[in-house]
C-alpha positions, 0 to 999 in steps of 0.5 A, a space after each residue: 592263478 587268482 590268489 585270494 587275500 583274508 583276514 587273518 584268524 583273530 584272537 578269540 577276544 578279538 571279534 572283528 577290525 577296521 581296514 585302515 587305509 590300502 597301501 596298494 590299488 588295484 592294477 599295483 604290482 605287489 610282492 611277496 611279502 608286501 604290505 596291502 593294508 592294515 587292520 585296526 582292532 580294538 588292541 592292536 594294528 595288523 598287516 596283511 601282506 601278500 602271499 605272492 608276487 603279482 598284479 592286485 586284480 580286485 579289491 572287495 572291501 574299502 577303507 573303514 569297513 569292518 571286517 572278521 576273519 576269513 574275509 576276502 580282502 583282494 584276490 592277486 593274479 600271479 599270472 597277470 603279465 607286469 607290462 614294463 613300469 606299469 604296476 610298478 612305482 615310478 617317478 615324477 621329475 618336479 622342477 622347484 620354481 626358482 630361477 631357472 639357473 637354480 632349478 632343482 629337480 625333485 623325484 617323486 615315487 607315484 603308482 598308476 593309480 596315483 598318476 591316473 587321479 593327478 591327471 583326471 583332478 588336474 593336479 600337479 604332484 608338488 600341490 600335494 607334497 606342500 600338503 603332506 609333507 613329504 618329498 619322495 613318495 604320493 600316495 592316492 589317500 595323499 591326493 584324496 586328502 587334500 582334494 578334501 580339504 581343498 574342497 573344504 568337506 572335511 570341516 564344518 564351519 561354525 556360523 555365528 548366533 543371531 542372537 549374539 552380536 560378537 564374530 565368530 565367522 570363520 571359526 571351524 570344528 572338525 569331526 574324526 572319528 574315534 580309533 577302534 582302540 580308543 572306543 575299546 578303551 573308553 567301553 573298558 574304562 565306563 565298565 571298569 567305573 560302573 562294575 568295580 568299587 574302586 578307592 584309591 589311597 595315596 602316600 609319598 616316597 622319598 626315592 633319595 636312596 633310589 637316585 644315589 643307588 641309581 647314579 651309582 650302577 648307572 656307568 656300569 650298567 650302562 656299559 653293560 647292557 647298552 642302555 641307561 638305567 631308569 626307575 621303573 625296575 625299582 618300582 616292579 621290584 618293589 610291586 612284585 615283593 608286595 603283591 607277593 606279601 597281599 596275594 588278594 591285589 594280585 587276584 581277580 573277581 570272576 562270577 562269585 569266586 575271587 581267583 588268585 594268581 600265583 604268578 605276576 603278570 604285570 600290564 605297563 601303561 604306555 604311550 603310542 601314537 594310536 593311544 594309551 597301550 597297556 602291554 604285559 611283561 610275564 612272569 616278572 617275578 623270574 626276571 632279572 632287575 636288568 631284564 625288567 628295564 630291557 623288557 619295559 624298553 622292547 615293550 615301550 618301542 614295539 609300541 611307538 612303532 605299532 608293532 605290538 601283538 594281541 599276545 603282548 596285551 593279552 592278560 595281566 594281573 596288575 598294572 602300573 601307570 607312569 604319568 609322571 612322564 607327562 608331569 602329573 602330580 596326583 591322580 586316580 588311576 582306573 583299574 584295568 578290569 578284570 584286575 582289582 588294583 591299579 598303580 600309579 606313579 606321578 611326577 618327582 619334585 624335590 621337596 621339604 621332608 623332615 628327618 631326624 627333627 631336620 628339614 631337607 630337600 628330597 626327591 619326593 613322588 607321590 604314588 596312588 592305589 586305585 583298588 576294588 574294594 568289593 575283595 581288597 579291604 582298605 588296611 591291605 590297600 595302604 599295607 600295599 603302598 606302604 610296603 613299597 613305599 619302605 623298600 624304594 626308600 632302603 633299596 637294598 631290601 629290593 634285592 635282598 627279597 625281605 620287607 
């Protein structure tokens, strides 16, 4: 039977994705289950796995064409008879050139299709290993990868100006092409500058109180929950209880009506090897301080892994930014549309503070208020920060609800 391999259904804010590189081809035993190809889409990656057990008779659509849903992808032959070792992964024995009294031998997993390219380019399979990196497995895009860069098709070199004596030969440019997420992100960010009347207003915290308050839960804590205690619980705290106090940096604009939320879905900006994601935690309000740091770390390594769905960057009403992780000191957040307000947080340096008429040393962050100033007036922006700013420096108005 010829099983038919699509495009999934797509978020309905989703229109099309980008097919990232085949795990499998053509002629390639595959099991239920089992991973085919990814898909990109302007906020997350998708796997599309295999229906059933088979042979892989056919794929339709190549690598980095765009695709929507209902898209034929493969079609899989379930009654395909599997010759012995033929659709299957096998190794390839490498022997390391050394002495021959200290030869090792290596074994690396290769499909056909692997196999069929290293004989027709002439290749041996430790070339390509030296080129990737790896030590057990050789994909066909590993062997096409370095066929490129041996071939040099994948730079562009740069020759020098006739005009200009200095030599600049040998020095090369290469051209990649921007990820589906980062072109989203950059259309969102252009529109949110050209759309919105965006301000930002700053103040500085003395986070002191949060570090002593800290260290002291934190071996309890930890012991409890099996992970350490961070900072940012206390800056969603303090976020929910001042958005709670001015409901309109926790609204949105829509056509001429401003929307107010009255629940706080709070977007967290983090980091992920396909970019900067921003996932949603809901109904942060209803959760518990230790929830707030579980939930900042599933969200946190779901995103490390590729793992987070449409559902989880889907939404939100307000968002806070932490680029204090990579030592920044100052910025000026983007809000993230349609929200109107965007926190930032930066970097803690201790430095000199004035209390009661003496000069100490205390941790000081400074943190940023990037807001649509077509709803949110400035008295409500700085009432904002400084509302958040007095609860990190008492802590224990934090968790006793009051401001």
């Amino acid at each position: 039977m010829l099983v038919e391999i699509k495009v999934p259904d797509l978020a309905e804010s989703v229109a099309d994705a980008t097919l990232l590189e085949w795990q499998k081809s053509e002629g390639d035993f595959v099991k239920r289950g089992e991973n085919l190809i990814d898909l990109e889409t302007d906020k997350v990656t998708l796997e599309v796995a295999a229906q059933n057990d088979g042979i892989l008779k056919e794929i339709r659509r190549k690598t980095g064409e765009t695709v929507v849903a209902g898209d034929i992808l493969a079609v899989i032959d379930t009654d395909a008879e599997i010759p012995d070792q033929t659709g299957k992964e096998t190794t390839i024995e490498i022997l390391d050139d050394k002495a021959s009294e200290d030869k090792t031998r290596t074994h690396v997993a290769t499909s056909p299709a692997v196999r069929k390219l290293l004989s027709e380019k002439d290749l041996q399979p430790d070339e390509i290993l030296a080129n990737t990196g790896k030590t057990d497995r050789i994909t066909k895009t590993d062997v096409q990868t370095y066929l490129q860069k041996k071939s040099g098709t994948d730079t562009k070199t740069v020759t020098p100006s006739p005009a200009n004596d200095a030599d600049l030969t040998g020095r090369q440019e290469r051209r990649v092409p921007m990820s589906r997420l980062r072109q989203r992100a950059a259309e969102r960010l252009l529109a949110a500058q050209h759309k919105n009347a965006i301000l930002t207003t700053f103040n500085e915290i003395n986070l002191f109180s949060v570090k002593q308050l800290r260290t002291k839960l934190q071996p309890r804590f930890e012991e409890k929950y099996g992970y350490r205690l961070g900072f940012m619980p206390f800056f969603v705290m303090a976020t929910i209880n001042a958005l709670k106090e001015f409901p309109l940096v926790n609204a949105s604009i829509e056509g001429q009506e401003i929307v107010y939320h009255d629940y706080y879905d709070l977007g967290v900006a983090v980091s992920s090897p396909r970019g900067l994601v921003v996932p949603v935690m809901r109904d942060v309000d209803q959760l518990s301080f230790a929830s707030i740091e579980g939930k900042i770390r599933e969200l946190a390594d779901k995103a490390n892994h590729s793992t987070l769905t449409i559902e989880d960057l889907t939404g939100g009403t307000f968002t806070i930014t932490n680029g204090g992780t990579f030592g920044s000191m100052l910025s000026t957040p983007i809000i993230n549309p349609p929200q109107s307000a965007i926190l930032g947080m930066h970097a803690i340096q201790d430095r000199p503070v004035a209390e009661n008429g003496q000069v100490v040393i205390r941790p000081v962050m400074f943190v940023a208020l990037s807001y649509d100033h077509r709803i949110i007036d400035g008295r409500e922006a700085v009432s904002f920060l400084v509302s958040i700013k007095k609860q990190l420096e008492d802590p224990a108005l934090l968790f006793l609800g009051e401001i």
